[in-house]
C-alpha positions in Angstrom: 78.1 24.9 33.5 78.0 26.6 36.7 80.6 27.3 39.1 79.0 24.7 41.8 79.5 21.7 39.4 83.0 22.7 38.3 83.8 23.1 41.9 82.7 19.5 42.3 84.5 17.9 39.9 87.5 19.8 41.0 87.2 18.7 44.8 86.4 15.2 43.4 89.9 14.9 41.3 91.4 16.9 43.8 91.0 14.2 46.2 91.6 11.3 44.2 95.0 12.6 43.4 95.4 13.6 46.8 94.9 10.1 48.1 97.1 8.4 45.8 99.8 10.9 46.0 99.8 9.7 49.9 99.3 5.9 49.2 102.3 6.3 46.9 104.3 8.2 49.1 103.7 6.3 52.7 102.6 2.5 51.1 105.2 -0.1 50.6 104.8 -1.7 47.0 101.4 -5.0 47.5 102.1 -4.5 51.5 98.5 -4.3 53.1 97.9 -2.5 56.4 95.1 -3.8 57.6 92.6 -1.1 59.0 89.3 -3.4 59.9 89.2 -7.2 59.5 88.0 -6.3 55.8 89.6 -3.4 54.8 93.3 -2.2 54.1 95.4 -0.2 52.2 97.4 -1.7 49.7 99.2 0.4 47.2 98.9 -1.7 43.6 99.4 -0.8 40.3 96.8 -1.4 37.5 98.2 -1.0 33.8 94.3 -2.2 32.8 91.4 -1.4 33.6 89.0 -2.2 35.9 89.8 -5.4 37.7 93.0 -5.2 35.8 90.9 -6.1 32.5 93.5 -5.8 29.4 96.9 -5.4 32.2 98.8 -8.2 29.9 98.0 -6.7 26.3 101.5 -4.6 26.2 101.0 -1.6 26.5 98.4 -0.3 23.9 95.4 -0.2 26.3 97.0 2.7 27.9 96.7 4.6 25.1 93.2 3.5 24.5 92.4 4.3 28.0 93.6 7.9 27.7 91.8 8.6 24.6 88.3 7.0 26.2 88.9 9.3 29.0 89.5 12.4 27.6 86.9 11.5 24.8 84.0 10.8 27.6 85.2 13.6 29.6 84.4 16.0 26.6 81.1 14.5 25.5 80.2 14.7 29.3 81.3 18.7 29.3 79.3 19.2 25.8 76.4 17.5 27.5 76.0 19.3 30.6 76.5 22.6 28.6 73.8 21.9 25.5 71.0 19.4 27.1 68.7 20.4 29.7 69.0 16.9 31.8 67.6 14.9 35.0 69.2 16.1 38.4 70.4 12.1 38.4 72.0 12.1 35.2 73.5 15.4 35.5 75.1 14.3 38.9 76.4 11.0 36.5 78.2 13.3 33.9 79.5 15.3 36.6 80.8 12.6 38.3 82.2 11.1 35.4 84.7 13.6 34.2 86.8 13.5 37.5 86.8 9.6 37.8 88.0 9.7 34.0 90.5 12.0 34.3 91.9 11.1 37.7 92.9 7.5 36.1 93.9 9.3 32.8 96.7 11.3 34.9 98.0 8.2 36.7 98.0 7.0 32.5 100.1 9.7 31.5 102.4 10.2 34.8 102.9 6.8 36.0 102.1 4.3 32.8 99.6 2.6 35.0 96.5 3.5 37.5 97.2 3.5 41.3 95.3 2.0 43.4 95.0 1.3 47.6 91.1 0.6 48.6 91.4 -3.1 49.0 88.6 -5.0 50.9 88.4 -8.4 51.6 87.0 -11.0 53.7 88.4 -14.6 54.9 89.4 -15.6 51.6 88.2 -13.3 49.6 89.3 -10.1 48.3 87.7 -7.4 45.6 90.2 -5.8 43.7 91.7 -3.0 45.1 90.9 0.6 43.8 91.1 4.5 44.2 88.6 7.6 45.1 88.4 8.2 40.9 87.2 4.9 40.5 84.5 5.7 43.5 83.2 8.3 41.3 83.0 6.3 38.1 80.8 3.9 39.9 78.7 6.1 41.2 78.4 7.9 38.1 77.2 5.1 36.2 74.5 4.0 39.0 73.2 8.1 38.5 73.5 7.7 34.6 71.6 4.6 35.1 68.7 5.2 37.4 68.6 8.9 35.5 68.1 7.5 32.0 65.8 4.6 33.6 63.5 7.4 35.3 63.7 10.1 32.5 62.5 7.1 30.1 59.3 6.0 32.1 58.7 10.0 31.9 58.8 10.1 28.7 55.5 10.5 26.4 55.0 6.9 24.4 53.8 7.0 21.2 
């Protein structure tokens, strides 16, 4: 891995504790400020995971969270070191280790996932998130259209 990638990931979990360090510090607990007519910051917290799937089991999908994360941060690492890969699904992996490990610190510091994106509109609202959360999307659309295009590529028997 060279130093460009590691500096991105670095700057990516860099900023998404950054952010949340400052929604936690100047947000009031499910309080919105509204910044557009569809977007605001509200500072929630997600024991779950995304779109607060598993928040009621008790307290054993935090530790299954933390082990996926660290677990698909290393095979991404052993990846990006062994296989010679797509520029799209390289940008995926490297993407993915920040997004994983940014919620897998709230895990271990808070018990639960911080999160202040929120946008909504009228009546309805998406589910509020954070900048590691960003990256894990974005990393599987990469991982996505990079396996897609690397398969049509691919010689057929």
């Amino acid at each position: 891995m060279n130093v460009r990638i590691v500096l991105i990931m670095v700057s990516v979990l860099l900023l998404d504790q950054l952010t949340k360090f400052f929604a936690t510090t100047y947000l009031s607990y499910a309080e919105s400020i509204e910044l557009l007519p569809f977007f605001s910051l509200t500072l929630l917290h997600n024991t779950g995971a995304a779109f607060s799937f598993l928040a009621d089991a008790g307290g054993w999908q935090q530790i299954l969270f933390l082990i996926l994360a660290v677990g698909v941060s290393g095979f991404c690492i052993w990846t990006l070191r062994r296989e010679t890969l797509s520029p799209l699904t390289s940008a995926g992996y490297v993407l993915l280790i920040p997004g994983a490990l940014g919620n897998a610190i709230d895990r271990v510091y808070f018990g639960y996932v911080v999160d202040f994106i929120h946008f909504h509109w009228n009546q309805w609202s998406f589910p509020a998130f954070n900048i590691a959360d960003v990256s894990i999307t974005v990393a599987a659309c990469a991982l996505l259209m990079g396996w897609y295009l690397d398969a049509r590529h691919r010689t057929k028997l």
